[in-house]
PyMOL Python script that loads the backbone (N, CA, C, O; Angstrom):
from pymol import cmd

cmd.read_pdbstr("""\
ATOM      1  N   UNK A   1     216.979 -16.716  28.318  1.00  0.00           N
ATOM      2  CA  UNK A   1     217.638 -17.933  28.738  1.00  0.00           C
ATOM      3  C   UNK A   1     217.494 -18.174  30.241  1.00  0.00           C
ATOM      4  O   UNK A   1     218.192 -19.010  30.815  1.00  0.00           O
ATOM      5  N   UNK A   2     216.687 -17.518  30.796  1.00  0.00           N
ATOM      6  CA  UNK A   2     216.498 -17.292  32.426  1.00  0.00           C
ATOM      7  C   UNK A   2     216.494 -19.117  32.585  1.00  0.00           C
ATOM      8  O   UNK A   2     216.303 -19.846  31.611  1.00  0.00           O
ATOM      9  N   UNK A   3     216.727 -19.603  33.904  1.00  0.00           N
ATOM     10  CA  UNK A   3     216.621 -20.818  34.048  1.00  0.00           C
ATOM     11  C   UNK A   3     216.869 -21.956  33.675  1.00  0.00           C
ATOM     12  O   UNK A   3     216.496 -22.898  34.375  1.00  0.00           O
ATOM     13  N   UNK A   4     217.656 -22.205  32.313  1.00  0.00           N
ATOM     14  CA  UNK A   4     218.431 -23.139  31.581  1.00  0.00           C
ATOM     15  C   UNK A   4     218.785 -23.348  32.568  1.00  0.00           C
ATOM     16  O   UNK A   4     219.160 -22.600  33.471  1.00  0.00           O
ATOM     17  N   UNK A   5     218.689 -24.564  32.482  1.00  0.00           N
ATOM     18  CA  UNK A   5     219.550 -25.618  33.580  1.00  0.00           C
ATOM     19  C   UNK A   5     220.596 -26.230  32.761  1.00  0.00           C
ATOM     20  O   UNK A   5     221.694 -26.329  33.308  1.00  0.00           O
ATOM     21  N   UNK A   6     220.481 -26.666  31.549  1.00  0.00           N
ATOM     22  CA  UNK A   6     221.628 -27.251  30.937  1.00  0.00           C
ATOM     23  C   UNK A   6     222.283 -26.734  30.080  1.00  0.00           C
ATOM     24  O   UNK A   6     223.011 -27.417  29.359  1.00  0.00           O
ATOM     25  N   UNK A   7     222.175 -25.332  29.944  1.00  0.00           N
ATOM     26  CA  UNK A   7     223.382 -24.848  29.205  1.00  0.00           C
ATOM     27  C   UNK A   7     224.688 -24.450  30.227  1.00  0.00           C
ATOM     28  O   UNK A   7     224.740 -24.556  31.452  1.00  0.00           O
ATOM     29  N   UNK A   8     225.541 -24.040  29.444  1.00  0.00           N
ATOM     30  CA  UNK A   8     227.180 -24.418  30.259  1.00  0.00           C
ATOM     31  C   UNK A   8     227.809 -23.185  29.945  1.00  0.00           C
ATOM     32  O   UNK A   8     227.182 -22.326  29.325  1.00  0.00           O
ATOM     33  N   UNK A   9     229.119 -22.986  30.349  1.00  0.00           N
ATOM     34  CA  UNK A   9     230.060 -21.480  30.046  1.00  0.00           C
ATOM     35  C   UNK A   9     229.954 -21.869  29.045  1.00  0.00           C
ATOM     36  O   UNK A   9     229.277 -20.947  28.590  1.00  0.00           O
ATOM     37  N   UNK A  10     230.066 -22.501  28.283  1.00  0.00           N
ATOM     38  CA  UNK A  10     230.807 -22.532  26.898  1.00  0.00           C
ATOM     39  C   UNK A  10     229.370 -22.045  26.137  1.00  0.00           C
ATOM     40  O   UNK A  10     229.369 -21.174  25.267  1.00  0.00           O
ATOM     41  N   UNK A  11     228.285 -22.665  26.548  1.00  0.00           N
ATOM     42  CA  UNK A  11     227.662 -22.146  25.691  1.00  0.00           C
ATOM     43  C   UNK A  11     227.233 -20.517  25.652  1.00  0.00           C
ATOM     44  O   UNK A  11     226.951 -19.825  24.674  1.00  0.00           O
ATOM     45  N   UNK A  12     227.292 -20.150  27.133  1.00  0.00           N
ATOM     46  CA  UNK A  12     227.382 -18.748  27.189  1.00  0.00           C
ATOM     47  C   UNK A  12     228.571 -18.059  26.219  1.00  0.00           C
ATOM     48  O   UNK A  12     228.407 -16.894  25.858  1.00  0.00           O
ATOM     49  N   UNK A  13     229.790 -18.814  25.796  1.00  0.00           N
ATOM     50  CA  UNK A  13     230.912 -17.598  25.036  1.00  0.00           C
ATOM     51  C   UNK A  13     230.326 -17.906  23.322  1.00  0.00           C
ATOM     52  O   UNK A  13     230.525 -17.323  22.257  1.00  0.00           O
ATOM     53  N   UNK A  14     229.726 -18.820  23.621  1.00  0.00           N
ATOM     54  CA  UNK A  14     229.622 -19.324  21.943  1.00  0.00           C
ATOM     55  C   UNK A  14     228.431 -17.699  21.698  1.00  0.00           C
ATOM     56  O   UNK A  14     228.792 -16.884  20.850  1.00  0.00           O
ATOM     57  N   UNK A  15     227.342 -17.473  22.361  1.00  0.00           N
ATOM     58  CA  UNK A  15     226.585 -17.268  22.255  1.00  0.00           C
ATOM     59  C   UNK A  15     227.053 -15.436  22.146  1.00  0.00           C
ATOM     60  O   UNK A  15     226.497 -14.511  21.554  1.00  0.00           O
ATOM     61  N   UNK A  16     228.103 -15.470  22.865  1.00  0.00           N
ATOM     62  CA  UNK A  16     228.952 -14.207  23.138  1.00  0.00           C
ATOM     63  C   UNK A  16     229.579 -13.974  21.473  1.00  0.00           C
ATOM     64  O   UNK A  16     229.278 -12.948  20.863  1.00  0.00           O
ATOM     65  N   UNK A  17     230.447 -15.017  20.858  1.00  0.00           N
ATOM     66  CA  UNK A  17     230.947 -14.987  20.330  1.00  0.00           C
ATOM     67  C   UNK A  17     230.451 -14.679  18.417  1.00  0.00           C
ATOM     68  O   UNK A  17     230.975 -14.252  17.388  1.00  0.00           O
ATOM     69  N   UNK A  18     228.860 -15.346  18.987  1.00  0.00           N
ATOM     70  CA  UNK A  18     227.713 -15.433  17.492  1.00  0.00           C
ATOM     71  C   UNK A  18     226.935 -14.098  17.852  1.00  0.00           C
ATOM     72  O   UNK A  18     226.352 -13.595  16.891  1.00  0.00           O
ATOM     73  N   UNK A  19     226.845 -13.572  18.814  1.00  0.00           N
ATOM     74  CA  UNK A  19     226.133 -12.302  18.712  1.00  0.00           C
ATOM     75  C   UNK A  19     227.031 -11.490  19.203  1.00  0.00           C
ATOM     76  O   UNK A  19     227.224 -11.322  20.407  1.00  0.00           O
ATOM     77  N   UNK A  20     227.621 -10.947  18.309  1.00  0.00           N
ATOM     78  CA  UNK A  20     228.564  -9.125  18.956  1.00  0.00           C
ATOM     79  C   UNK A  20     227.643  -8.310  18.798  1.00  0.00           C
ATOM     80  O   UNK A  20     228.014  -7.271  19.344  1.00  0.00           O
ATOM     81  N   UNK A  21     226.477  -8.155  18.288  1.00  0.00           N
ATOM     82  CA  UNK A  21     225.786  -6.929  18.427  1.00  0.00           C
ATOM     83  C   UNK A  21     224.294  -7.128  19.254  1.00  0.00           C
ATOM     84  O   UNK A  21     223.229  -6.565  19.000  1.00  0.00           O
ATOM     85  N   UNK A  22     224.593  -8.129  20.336  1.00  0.00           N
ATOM     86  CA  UNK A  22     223.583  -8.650  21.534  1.00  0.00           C
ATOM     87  C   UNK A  22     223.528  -6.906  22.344  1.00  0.00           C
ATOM     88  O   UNK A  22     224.432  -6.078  22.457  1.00  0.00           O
ATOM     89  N   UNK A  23     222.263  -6.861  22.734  1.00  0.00           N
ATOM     90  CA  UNK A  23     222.062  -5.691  23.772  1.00  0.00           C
ATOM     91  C   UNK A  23     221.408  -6.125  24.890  1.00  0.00           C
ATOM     92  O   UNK A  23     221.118  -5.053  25.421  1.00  0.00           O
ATOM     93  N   UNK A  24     220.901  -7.154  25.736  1.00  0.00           N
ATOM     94  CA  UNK A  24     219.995  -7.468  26.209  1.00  0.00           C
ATOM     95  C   UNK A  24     220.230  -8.962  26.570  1.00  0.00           C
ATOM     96  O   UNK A  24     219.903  -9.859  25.794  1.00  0.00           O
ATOM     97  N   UNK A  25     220.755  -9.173  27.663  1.00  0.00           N
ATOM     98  CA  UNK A  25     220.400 -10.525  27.993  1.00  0.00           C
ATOM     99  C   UNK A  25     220.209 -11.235  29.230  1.00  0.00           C
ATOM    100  O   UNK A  25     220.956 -10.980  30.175  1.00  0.00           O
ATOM    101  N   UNK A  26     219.153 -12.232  29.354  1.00  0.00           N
ATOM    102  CA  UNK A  26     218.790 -12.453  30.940  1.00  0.00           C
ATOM    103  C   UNK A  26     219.374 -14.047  31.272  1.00  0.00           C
ATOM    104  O   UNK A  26     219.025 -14.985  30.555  1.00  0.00           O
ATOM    105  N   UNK A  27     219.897 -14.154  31.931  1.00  0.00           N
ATOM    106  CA  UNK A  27     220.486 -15.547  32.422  1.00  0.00           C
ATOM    107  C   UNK A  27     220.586 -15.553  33.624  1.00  0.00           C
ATOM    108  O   UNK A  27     221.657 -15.966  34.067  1.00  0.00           O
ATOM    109  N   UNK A  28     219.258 -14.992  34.851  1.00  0.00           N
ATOM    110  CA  UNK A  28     219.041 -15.128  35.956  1.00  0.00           C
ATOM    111  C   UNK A  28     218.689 -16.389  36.412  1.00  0.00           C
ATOM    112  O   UNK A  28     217.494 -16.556  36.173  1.00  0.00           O
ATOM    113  N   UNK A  29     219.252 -17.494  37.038  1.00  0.00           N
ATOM    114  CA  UNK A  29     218.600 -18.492  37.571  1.00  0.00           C
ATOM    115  C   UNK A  29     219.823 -19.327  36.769  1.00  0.00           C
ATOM    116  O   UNK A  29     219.817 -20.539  36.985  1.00  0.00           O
ATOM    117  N   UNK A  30     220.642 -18.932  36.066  1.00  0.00           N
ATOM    118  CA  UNK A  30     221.527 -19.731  35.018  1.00  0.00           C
ATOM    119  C   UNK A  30     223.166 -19.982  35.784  1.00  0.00           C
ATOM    120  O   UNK A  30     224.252 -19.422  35.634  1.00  0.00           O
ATOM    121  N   UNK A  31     222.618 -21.250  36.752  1.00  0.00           N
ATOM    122  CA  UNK A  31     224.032 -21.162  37.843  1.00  0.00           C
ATOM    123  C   UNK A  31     225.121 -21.190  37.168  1.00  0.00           C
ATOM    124  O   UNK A  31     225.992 -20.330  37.036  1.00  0.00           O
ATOM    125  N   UNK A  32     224.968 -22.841  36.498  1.00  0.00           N
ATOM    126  CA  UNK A  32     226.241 -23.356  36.087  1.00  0.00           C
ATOM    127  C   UNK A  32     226.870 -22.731  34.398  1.00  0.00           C
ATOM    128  O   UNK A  32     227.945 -23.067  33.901  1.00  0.00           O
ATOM    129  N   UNK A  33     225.944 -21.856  33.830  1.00  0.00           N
ATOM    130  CA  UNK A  33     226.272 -21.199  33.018  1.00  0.00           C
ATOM    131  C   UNK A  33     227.049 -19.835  33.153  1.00  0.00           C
ATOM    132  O   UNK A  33     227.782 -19.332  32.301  1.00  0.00           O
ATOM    133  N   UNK A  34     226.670 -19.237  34.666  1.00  0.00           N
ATOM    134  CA  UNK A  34     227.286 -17.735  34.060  1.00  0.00           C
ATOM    135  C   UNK A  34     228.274 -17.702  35.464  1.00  0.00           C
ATOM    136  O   UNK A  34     227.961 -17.630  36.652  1.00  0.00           O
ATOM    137  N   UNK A  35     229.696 -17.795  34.744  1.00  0.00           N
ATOM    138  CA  UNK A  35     231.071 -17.610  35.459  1.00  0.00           C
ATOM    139  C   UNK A  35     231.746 -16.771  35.243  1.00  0.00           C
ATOM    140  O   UNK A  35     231.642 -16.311  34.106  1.00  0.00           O
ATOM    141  N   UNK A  36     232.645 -16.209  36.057  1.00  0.00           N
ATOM    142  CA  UNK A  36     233.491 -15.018  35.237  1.00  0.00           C
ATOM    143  C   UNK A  36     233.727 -15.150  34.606  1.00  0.00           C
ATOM    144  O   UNK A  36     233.306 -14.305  33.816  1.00  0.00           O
ATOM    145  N   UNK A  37     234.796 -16.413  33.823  1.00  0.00           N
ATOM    146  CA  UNK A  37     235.253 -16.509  32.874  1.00  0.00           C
ATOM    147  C   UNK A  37     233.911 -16.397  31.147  1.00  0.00           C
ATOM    148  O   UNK A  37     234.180 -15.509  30.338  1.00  0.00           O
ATOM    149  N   UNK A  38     233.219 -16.909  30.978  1.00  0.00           N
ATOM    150  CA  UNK A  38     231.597 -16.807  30.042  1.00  0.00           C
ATOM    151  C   UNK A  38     231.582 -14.571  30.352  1.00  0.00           C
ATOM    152  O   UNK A  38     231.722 -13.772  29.427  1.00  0.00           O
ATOM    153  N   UNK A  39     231.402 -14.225  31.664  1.00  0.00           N
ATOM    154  CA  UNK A  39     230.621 -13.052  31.337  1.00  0.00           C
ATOM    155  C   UNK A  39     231.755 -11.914  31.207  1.00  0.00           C
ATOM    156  O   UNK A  39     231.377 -10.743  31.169  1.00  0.00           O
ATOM    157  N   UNK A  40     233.161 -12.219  31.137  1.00  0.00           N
ATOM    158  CA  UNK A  40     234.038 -11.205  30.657  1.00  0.00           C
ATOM    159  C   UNK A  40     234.134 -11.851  29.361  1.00  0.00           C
ATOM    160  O   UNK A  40     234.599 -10.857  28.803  1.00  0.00           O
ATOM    161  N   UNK A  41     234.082 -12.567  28.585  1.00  0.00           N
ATOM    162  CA  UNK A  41     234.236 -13.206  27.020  1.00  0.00           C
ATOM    163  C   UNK A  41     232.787 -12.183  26.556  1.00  0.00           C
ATOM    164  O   UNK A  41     232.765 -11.434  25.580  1.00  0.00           O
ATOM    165  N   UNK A  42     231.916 -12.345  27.303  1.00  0.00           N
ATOM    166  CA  UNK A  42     230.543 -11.907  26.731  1.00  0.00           C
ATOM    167  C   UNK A  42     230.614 -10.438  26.910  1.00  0.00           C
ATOM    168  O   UNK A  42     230.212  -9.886  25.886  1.00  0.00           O
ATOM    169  N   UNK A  43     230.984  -9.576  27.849  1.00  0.00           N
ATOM    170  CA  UNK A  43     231.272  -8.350  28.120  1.00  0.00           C
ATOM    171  C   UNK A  43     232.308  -8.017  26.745  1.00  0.00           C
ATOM    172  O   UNK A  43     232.005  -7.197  25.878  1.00  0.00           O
ATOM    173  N   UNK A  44     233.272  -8.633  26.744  1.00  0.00           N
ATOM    174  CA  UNK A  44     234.641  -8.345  25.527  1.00  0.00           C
ATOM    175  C   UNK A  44     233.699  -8.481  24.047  1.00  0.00           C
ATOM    176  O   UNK A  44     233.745  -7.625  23.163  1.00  0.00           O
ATOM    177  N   UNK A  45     233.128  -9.318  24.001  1.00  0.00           N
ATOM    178  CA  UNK A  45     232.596  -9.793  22.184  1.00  0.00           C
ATOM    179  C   UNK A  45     231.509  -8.848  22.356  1.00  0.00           C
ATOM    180  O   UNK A  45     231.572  -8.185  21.320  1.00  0.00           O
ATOM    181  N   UNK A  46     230.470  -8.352  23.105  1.00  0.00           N
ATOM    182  CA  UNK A  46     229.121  -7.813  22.987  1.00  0.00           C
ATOM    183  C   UNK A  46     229.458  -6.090  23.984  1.00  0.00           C
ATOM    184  O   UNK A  46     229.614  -5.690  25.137  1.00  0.00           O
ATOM    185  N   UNK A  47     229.430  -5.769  23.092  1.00  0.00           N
ATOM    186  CA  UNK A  47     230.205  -4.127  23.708  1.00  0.00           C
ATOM    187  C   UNK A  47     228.998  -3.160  24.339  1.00  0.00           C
ATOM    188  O   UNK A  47     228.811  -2.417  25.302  1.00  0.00           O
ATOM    189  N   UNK A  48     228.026  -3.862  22.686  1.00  0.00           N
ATOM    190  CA  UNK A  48     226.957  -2.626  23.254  1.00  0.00           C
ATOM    191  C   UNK A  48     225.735  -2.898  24.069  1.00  0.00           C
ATOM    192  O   UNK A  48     224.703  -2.282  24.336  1.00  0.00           O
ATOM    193  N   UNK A  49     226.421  -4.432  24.452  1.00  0.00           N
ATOM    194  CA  UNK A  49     225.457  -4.915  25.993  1.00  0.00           C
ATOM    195  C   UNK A  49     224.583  -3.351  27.229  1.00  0.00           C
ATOM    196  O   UNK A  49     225.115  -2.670  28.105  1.00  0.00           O
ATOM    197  N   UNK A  50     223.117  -3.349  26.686  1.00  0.00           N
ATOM    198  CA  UNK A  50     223.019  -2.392  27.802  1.00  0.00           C
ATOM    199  C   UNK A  50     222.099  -3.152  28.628  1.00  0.00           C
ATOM    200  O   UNK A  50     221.706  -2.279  29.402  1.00  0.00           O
ATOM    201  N   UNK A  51     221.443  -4.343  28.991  1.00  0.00           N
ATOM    202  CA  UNK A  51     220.887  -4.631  30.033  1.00  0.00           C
ATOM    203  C   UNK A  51     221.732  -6.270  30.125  1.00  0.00           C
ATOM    204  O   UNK A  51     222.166  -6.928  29.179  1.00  0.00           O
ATOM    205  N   UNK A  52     221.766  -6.611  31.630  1.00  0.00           N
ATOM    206  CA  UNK A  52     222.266  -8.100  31.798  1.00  0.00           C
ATOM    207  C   UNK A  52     221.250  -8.669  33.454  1.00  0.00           C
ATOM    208  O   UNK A  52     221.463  -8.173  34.560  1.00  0.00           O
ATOM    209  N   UNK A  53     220.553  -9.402  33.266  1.00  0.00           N
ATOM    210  CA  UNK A  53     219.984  -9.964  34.258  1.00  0.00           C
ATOM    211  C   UNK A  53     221.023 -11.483  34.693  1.00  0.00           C
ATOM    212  O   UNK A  53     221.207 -12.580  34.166  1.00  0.00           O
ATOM    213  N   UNK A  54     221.543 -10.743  36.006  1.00  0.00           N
ATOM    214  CA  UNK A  54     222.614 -11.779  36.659  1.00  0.00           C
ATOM    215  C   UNK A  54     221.650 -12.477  38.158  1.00  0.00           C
ATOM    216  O   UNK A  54     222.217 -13.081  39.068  1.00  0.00           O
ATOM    217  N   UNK A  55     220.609 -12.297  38.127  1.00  0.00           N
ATOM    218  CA  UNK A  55     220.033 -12.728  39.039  1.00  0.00           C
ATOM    219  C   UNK A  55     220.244 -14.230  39.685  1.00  0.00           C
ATOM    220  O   UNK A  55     220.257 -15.097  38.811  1.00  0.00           O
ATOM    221  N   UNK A  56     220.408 -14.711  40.994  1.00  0.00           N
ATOM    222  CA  UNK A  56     220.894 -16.158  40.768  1.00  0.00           C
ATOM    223  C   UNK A  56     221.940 -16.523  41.016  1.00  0.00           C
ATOM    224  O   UNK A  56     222.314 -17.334  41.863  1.00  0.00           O
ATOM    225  N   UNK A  57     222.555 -15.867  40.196  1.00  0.00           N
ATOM    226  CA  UNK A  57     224.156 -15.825  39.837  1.00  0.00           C
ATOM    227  C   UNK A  57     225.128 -16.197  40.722  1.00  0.00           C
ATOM    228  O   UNK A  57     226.053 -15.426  40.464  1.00  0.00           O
ATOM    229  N   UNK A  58     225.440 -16.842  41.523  1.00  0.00           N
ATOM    230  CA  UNK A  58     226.405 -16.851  42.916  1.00  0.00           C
ATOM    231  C   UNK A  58     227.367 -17.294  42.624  1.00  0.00           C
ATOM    232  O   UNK A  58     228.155 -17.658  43.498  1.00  0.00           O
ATOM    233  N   UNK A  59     227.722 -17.453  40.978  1.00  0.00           N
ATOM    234  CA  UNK A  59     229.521 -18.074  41.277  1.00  0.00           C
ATOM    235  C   UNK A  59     229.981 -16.392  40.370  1.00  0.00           C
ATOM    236  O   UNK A  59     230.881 -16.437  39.531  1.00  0.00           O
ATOM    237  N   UNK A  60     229.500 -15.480  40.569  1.00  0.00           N
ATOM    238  CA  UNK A  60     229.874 -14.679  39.788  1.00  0.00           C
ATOM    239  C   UNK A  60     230.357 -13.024  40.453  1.00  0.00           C
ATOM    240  O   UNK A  60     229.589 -12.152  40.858  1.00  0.00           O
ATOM    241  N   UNK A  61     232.071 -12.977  40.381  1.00  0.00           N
ATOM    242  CA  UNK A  61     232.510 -12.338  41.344  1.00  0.00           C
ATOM    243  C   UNK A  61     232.121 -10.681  41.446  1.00  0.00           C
ATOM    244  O   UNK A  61     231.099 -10.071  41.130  1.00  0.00           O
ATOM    245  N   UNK A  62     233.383 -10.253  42.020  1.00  0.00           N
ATOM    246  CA  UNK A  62     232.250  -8.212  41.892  1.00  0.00           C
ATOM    247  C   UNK A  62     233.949  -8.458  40.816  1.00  0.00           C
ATOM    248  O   UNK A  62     234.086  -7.792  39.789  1.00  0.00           O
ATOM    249  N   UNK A  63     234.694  -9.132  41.119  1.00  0.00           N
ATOM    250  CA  UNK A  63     235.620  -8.401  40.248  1.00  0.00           C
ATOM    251  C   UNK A  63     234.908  -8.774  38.600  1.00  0.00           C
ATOM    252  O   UNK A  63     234.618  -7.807  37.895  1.00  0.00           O
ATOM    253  N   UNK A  64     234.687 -10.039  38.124  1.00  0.00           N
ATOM    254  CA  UNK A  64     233.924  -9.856  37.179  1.00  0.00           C
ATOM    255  C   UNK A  64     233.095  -9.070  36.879  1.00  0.00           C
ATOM    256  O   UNK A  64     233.273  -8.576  35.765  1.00  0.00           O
ATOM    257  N   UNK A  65     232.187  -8.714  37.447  1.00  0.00           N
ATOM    258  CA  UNK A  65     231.337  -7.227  37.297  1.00  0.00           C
ATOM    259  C   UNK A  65     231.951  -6.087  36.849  1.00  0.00           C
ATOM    260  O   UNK A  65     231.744  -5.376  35.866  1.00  0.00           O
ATOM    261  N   UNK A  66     232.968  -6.030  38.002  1.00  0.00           N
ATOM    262  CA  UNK A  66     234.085  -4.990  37.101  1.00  0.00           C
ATOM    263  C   UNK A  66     234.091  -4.707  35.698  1.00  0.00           C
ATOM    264  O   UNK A  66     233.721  -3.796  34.958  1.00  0.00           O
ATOM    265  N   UNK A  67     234.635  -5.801  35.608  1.00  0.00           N
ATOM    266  CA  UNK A  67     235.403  -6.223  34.015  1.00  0.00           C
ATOM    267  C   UNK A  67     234.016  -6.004  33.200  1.00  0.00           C
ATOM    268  O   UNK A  67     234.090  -5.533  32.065  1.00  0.00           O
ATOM    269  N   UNK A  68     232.977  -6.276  33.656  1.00  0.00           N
ATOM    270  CA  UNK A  68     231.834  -6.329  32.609  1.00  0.00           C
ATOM    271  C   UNK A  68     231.403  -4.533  32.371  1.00  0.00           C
ATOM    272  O   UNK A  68     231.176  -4.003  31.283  1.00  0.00           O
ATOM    273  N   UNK A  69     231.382  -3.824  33.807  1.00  0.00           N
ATOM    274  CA  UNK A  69     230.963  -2.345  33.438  1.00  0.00           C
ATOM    275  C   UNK A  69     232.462  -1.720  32.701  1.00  0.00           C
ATOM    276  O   UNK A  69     232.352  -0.808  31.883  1.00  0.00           O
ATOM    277  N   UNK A  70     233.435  -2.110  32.947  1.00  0.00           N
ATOM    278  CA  UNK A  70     234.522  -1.343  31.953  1.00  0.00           C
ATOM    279  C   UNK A  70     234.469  -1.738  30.681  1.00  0.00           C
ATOM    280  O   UNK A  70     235.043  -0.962  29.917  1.00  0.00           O
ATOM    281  N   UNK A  71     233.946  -2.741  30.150  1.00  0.00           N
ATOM    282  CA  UNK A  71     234.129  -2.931  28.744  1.00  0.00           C
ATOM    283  C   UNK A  71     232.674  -2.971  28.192  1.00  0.00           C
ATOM    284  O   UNK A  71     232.526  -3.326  27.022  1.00  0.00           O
ATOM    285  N   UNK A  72     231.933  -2.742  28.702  1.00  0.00           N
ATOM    286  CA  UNK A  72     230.061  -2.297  28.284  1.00  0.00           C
ATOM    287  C   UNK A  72     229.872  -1.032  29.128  1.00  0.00           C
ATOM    288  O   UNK A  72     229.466  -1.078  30.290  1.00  0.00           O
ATOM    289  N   UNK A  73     230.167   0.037  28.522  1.00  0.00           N
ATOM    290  CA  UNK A  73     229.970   1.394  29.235  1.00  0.00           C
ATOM    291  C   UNK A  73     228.717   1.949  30.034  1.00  0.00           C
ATOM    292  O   UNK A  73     228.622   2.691  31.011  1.00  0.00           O
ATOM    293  N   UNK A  74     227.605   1.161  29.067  1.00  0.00           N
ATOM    294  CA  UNK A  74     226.026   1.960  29.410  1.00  0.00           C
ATOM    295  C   UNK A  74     225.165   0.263  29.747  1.00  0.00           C
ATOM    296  O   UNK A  74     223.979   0.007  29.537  1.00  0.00           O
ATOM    297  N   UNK A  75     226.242  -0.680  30.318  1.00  0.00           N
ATOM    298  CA  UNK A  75     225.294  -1.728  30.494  1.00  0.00           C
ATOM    299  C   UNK A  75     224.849  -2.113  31.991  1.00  0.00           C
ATOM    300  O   UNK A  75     225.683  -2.492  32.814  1.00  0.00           O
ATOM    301  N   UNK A  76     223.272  -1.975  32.335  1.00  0.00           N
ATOM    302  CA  UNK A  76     222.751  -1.881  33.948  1.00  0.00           C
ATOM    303  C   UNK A  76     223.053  -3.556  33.537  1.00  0.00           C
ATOM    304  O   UNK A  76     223.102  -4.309  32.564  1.00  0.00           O
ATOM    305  N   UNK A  77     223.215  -3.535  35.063  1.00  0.00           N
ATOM    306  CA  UNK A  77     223.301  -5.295  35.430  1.00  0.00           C
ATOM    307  C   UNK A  77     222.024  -5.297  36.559  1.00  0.00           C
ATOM    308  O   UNK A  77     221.247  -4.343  36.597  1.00  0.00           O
ATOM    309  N   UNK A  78     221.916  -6.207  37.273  1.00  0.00           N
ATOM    310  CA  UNK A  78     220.812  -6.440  37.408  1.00  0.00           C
ATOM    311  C   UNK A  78     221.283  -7.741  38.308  1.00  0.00           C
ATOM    312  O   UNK A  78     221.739  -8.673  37.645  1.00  0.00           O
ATOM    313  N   UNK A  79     221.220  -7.942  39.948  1.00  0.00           N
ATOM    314  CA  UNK A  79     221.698  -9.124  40.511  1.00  0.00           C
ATOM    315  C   UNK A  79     220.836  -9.309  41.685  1.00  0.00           C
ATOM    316  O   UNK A  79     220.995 -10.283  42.420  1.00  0.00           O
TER     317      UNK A  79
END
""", "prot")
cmd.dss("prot")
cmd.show_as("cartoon", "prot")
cmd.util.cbc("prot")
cmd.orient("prot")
């Protein structure tokens, strides 16, 4: 999903919400899509997340990050 320009949070939780068993996902370049609020929904629904490409990313805090390595144990992020 690198570079979507027109997908949105929402479509990031939907996407959270239809794949719980996602391992792998890149949404570098994906401004207006990836917010704290989208990547702790996606961290919470997709557990066994082990790679996340946040590249880009500038509305996206360290405390979110947080929240994403405590609830995906073995997932590298990537910013």
């Amino acid at each position: 999903l690198s570079g979507c320009s027109r997908l949105t949070e929402t479509s990031l939780i939907e996407i959270a919400h239809g794949c719980p068993k996602l391992q792998s996902l890149d949404v570098g370049s994906c401004k207006s899509l990836v917010t704290d609020k989208a990547l702790v929904v996606l961290a919470a629904k997709c557990s066994s997340l082990r790679s996340l490409n946040l590249r880009f990313c500038e509305q996206v805090t360290d405390a979110a990050l947080a929240a994403v390595h405590d609830l995906c144990a073995h997932v590298q992020v990537r910013r």
